[in-house]
C-alpha positions as CSV (number, residue, x, y, z in Angstrom):
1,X,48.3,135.9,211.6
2,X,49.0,138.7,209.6
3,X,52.5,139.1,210.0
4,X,53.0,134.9,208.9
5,X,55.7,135.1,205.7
6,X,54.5,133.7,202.6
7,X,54.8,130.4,201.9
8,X,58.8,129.6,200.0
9,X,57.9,128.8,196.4
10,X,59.6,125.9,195.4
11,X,63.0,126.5,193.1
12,X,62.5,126.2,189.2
13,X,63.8,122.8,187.7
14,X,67.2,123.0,186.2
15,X,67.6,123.3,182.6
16,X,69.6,121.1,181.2
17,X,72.5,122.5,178.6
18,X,72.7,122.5,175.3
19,X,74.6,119.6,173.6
20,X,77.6,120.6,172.2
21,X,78.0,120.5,168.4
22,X,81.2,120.4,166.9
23,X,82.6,122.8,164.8
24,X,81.5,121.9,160.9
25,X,84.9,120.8,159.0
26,X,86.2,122.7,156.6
27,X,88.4,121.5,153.7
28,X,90.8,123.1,151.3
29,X,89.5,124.1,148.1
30,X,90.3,120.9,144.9
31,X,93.8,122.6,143.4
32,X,92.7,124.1,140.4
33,X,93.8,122.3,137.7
34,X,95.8,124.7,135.3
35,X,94.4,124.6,132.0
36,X,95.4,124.9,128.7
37,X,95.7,128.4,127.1
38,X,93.3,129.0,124.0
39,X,96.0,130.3,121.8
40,X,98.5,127.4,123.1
41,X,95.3,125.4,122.0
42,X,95.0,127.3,118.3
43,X,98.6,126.9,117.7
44,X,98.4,122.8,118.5
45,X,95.8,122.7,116.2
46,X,97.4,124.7,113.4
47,X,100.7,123.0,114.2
48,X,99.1,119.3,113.9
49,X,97.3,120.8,110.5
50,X,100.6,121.7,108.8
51,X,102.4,118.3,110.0
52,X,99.2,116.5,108.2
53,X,99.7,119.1,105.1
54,X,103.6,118.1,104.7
55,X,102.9,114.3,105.2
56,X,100.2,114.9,102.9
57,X,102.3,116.4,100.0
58,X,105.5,113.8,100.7
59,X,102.5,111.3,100.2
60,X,101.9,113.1,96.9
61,X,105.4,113.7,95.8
62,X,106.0,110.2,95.9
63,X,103.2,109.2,94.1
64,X,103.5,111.1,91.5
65,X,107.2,109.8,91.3
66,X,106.4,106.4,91.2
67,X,103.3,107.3,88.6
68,X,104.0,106.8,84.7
69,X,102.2,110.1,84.1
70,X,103.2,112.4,86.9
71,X,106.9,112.9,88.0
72,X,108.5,115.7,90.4
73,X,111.9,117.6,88.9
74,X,114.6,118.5,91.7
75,X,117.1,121.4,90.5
76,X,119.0,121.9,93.4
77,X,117.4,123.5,96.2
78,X,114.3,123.6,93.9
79,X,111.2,121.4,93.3
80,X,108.8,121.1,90.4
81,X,106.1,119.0,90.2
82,X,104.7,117.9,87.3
83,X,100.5,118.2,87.1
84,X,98.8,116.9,83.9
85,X,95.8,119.0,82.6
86,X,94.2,116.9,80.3
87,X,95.3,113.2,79.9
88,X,95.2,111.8,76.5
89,X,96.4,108.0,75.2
90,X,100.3,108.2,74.5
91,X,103.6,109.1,76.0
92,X,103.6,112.8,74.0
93,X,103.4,115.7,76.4
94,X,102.5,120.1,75.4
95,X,103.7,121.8,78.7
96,X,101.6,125.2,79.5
97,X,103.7,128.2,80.9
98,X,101.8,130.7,82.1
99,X,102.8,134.7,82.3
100,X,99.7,136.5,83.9
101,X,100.1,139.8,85.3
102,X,103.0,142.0,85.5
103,X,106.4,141.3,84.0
104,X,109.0,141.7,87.3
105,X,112.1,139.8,88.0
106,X,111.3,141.1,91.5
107,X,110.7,138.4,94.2
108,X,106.8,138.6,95.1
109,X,106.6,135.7,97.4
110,X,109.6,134.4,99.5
111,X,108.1,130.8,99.4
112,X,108.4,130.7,95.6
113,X,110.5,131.8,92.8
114,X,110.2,135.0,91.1
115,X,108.9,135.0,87.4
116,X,111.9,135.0,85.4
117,X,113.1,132.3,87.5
118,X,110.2,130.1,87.3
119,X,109.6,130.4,83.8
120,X,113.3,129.5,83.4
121,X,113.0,126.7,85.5
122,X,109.8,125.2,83.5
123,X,111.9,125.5,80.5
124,X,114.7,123.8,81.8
125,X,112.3,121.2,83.3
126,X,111.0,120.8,79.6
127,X,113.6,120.1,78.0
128,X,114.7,117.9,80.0
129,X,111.5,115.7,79.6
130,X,112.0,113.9,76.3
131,X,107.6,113.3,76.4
132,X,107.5,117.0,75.7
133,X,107.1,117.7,72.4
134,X,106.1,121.4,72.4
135,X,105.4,123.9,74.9
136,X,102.3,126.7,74.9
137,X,103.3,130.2,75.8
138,X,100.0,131.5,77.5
139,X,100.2,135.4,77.7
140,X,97.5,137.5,80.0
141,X,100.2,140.4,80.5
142,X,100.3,144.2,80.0
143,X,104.3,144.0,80.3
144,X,106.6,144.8,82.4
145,X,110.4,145.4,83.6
146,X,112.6,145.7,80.3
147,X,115.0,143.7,81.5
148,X,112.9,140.9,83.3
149,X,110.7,141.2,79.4
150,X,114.6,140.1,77.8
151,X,115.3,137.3,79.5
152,X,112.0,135.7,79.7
153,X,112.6,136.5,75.3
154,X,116.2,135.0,75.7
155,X,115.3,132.1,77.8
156,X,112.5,131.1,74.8
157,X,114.9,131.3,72.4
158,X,117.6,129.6,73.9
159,X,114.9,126.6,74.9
160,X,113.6,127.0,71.0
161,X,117.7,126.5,69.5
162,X,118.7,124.1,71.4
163,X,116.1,121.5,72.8
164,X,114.6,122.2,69.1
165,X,110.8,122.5,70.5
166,X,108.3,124.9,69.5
167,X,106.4,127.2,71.9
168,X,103.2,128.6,70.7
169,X,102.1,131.8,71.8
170,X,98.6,131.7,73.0
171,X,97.6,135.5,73.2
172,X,94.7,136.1,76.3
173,X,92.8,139.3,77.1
174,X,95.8,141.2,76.7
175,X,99.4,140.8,75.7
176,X,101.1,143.9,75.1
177,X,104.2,146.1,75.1
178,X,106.6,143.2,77.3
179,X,103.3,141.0,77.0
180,X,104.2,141.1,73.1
181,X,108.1,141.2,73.8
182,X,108.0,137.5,75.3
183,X,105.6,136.2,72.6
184,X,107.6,137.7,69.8
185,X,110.6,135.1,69.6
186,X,108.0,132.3,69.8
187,X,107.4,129.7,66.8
188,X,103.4,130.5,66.5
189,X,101.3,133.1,67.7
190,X,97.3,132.8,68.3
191,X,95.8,135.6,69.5
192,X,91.7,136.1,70.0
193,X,90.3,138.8,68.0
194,X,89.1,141.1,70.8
195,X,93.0,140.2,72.5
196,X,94.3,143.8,73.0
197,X,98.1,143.3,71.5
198,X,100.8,145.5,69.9
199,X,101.7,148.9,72.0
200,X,105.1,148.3,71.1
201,X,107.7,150.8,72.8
202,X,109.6,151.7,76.0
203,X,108.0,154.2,78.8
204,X,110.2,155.5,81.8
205,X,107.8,157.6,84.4
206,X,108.7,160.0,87.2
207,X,107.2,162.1,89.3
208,X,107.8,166.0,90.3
209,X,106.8,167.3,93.3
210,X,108.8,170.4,93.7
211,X,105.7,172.4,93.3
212,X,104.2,170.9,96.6
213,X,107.4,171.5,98.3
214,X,106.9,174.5,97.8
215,X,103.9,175.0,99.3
216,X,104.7,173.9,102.6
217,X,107.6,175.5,102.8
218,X,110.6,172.7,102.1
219,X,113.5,173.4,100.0
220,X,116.2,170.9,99.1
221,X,119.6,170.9,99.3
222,X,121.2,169.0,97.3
223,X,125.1,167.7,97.2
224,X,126.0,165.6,93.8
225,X,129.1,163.9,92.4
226,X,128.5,165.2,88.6
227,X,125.6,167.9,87.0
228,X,123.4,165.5,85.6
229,X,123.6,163.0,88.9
230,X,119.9,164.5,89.8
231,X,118.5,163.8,86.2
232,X,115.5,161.9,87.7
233,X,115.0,163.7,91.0
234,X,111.2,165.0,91.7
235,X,112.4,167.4,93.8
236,X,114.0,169.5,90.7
237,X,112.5,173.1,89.5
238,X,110.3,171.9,86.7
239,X,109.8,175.3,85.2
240,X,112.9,176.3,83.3
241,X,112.6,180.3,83.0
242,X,113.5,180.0,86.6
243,X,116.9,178.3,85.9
244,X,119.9,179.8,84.6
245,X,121.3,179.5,81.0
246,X,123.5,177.2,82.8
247,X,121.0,175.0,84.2
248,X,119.1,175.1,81.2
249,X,121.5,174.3,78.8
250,X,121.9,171.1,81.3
251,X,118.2,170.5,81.3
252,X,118.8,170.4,77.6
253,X,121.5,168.1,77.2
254,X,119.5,166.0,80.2
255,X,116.7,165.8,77.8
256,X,119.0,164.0,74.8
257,X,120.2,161.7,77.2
258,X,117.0,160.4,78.6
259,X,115.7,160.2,75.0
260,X,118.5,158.7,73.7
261,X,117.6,156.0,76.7
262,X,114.8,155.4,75.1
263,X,115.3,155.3,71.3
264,X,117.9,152.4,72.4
265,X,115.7,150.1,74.2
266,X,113.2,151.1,71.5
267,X,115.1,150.2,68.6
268,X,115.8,146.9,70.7
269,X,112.3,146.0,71.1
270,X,111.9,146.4,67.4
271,X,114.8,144.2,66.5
272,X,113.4,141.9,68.6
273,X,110.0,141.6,67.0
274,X,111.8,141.9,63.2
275,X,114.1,138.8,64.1
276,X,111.6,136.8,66.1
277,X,108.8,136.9,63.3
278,X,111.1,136.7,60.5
279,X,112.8,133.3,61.7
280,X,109.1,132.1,62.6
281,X,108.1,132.4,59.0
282,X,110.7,130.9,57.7
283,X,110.6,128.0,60.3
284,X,106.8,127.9,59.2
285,X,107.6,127.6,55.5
286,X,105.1,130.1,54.6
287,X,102.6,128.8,56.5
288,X,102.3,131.7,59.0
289,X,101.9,135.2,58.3
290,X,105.2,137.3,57.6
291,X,105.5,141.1,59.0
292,X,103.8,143.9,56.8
293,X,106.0,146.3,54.9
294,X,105.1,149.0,56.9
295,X,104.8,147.3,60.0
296,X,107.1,149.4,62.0
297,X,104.6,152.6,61.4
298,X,102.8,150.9,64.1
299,X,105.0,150.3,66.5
300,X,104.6,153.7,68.1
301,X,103.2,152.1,71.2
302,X,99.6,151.7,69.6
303,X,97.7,148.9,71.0
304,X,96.2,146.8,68.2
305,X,93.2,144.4,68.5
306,X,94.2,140.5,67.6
307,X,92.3,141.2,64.0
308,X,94.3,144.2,63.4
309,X,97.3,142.7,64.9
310,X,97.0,139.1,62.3
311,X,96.8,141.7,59.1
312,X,100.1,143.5,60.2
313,X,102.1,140.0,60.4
314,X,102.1,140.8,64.4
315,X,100.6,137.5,65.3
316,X,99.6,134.0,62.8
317,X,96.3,132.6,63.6
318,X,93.2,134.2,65.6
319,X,91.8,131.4,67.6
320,X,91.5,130.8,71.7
321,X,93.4,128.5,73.5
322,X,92.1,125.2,72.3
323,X,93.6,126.6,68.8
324,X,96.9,126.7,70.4
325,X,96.6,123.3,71.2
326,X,96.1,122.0,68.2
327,X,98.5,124.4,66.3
328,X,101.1,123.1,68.9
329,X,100.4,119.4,68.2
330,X,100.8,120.3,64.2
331,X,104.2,122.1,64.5
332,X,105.6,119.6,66.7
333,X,104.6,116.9,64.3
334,X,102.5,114.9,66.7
335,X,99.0,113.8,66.7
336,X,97.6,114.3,70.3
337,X,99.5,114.9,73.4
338,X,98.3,115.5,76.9
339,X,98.5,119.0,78.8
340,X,101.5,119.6,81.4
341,X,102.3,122.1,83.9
342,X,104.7,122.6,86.4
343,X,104.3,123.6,90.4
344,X,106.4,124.6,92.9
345,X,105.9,121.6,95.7
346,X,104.1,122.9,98.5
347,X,106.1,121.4,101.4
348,X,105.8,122.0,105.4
349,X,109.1,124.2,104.9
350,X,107.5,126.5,102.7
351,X,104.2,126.6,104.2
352,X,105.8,128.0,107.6
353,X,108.2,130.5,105.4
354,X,104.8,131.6,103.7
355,X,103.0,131.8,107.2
356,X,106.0,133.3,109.5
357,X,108.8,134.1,107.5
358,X,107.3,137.8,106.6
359,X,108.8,140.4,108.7
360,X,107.4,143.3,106.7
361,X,104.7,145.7,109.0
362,X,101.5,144.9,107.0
363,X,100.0,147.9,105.1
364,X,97.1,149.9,104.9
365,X,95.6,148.8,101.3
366,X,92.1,150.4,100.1
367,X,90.7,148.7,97.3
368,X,89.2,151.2,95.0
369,X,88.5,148.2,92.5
370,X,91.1,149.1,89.8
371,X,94.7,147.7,90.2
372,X,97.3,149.5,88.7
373,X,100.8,148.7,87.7
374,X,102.8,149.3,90.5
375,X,105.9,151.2,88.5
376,X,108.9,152.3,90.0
377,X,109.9,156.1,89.1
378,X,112.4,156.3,86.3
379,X,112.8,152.5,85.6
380,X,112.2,151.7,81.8
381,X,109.1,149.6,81.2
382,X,107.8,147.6,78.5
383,X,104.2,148.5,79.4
384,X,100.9,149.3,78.7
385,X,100.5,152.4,81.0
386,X,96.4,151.9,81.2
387,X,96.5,148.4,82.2
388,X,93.2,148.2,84.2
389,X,91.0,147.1,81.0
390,X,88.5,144.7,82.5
């Protein structure tokens, strides 16, 4: 019984399989769209702005042509545009040219005209405009270039002969050396009491630096057509015992020559203020105030305040702006007239010049809060050389 084989146990039950899943689909990525740059974006948006400016101004322009008060003035490839002020009853017009700043001839902006130029142009534009009855000189200058002081002088003397007009002077803060020069030709002259005025001469500045060539160890070497071709150079030996009696008789003569420069735009500055005031008085039938007898003992490049400056027969009336005005509506003969002045159009043409058209590499500027003059070395100024009163 023992030796009986177990019982067979019967066979599990068959698991059934898994079901099959199918494989999950996979799709492509969407394209990414490509979108639009930020600076592409900036430069639609400064691009649409400047489209909206120059329709803006065209919209301007030509309604201030078709406008009885306003009117633009084309001179070739150059616009004015006429902007009133102060709006009074009447046709009569005074037209305000301003000269703040420097005295250059030198181009400051490529979008606009130079200084010269533009007051040229506004003179021009003036007497052209038969409303126009006088036009006010307003001065805030220390001076400037002596030849860009002369014909801003010429161009108001010209305007003064021969579209028979009187420009008043209307001295600001300060108005001296060329600041004086371009207001001396004029019929009137108002300056404020406190205006700073006069310093009537000619300065030409240079610098030597041969000393710190020295130092570091650099000599130059110079090759020159004539002896006194180097006159002006900084790199010159400044102290004479070192020369020979050669060089030093040149240094000499150099001297006289340079001075000689001077006393001859000096003596032209001075004939400029003698004829301009003398024909003002006499235009003003003693109604201004005639030079002083010894007026020319202060023109040694003295700066005179306004009060000072009336007593000498330098200027005619003390008063502010609003004087000028009225002075200007009394030589011209007129009862009231409405203030003028003249702007370059700001187109779309000039915007982009003013925005793209420098190809200068900007400069490293620290602003010490003073601005001086910037003079060139040994060009002749009509200035004041401590212009930063404030």
């Amino acid at each position: 019984m023992d030796d009986q084989p177990p019982p067979q146990q019967p066979p599990p039950p068959a698991v059934a399989p898994p079901p099959l899943v199918p494989p999950p689909i996979i799709y492509a990525p969407p394209a990414r769209r490509q979108g639009t740059s930020p600076v592409w974006k900036i430069l639609a948006i400064v691009f649409l702005a400047l489209l909206c400016l120059s329709l803006f101004s065209r919209a301007l322009t030509f309604s201030h042509a078709v406008s009885p008060r306003s009117r633009t003035f084309t001179d070739r490839t150059r616009t004015l545009e006429e902007v009133v002020l102060e709006q009074t009853n009447g046709d009569n017009k005074i037209a305000v040219i301003t000269v703040d700043g420097i005295i250059t001839d030198r181009d400051v902006d490529r979008s606009s005209m130079n200084l010269v130029d533009f007051i040229s142009e506004q003179l021009k534009t003036a007497e052209r405009d038969k409303d126009v009855k006088a036009v006010i000189l307003k001065v805030d200058s220390p001076g400037g270039e002596v030849l860009a002081s002369d014909e801003i002088n010429t161009a108001i003397r010209k305007f003064q002969h021969e579209a028979r007009k009187p420009v008043v002077a209307s001295m600001g803060a300060l108005a001296a050396s060329g600041g004086y020069y371009i207001a001396a030709p004029c019929r009137w002259i108002v300056a404020n009491d406190l205006t700073i005025t006069g310093s009537i001469g000619v300065i030409i500045d240079t610098w030597n630096y041969r000393g710190l060539m020295d130092k570091v160890g650099i000599r130059p070497h110079v090759f020159k057509s004539g002896r006194f071709k180097d006159m002006l150079s900084g790199e010159r030996e400044p102290d004479t015992d070192k020369l020979s009696p050669e060089e030093q008789k040149n240094r000499r003569e150099e001297d006289q020559m340079v001075q000689s420069l001077i006393d001859e735009t000096y003596n032209k500055f001075k004939a400029v203020v003698r004829t301009g005031r003398t024909d003002a008085a006499k235009e003003n039938g003693g109604q201004g105030k005639a030079l002083a007898k010894d007026w020319e003992d202060y023109a040694d490049g003295r700066v005179l305040s306004g009060q000072r400056a009336l007593a000498l027969g330098f200027v005619d009336e003390l008063g502010d702006f609003n004087a000028a005005v009225k002075r200007a509506e009394t030589v011209s003969g007129i009862s009231s007239a409405s203030l003028v002045e003249y702007r370059v159009i700001v187109d779309f043409q000039s915007v982009l010049t003013h925005l793209f058209g420098r190809t200068e590499v900007p400069a490293l500027k620290l602003d010490l809060g003073l601005a001086p003059p910037q003079l060139e070395a040994g060009r002749p100024y009509y200035i004041l050389p401590t212009a930063v009163l404030h």
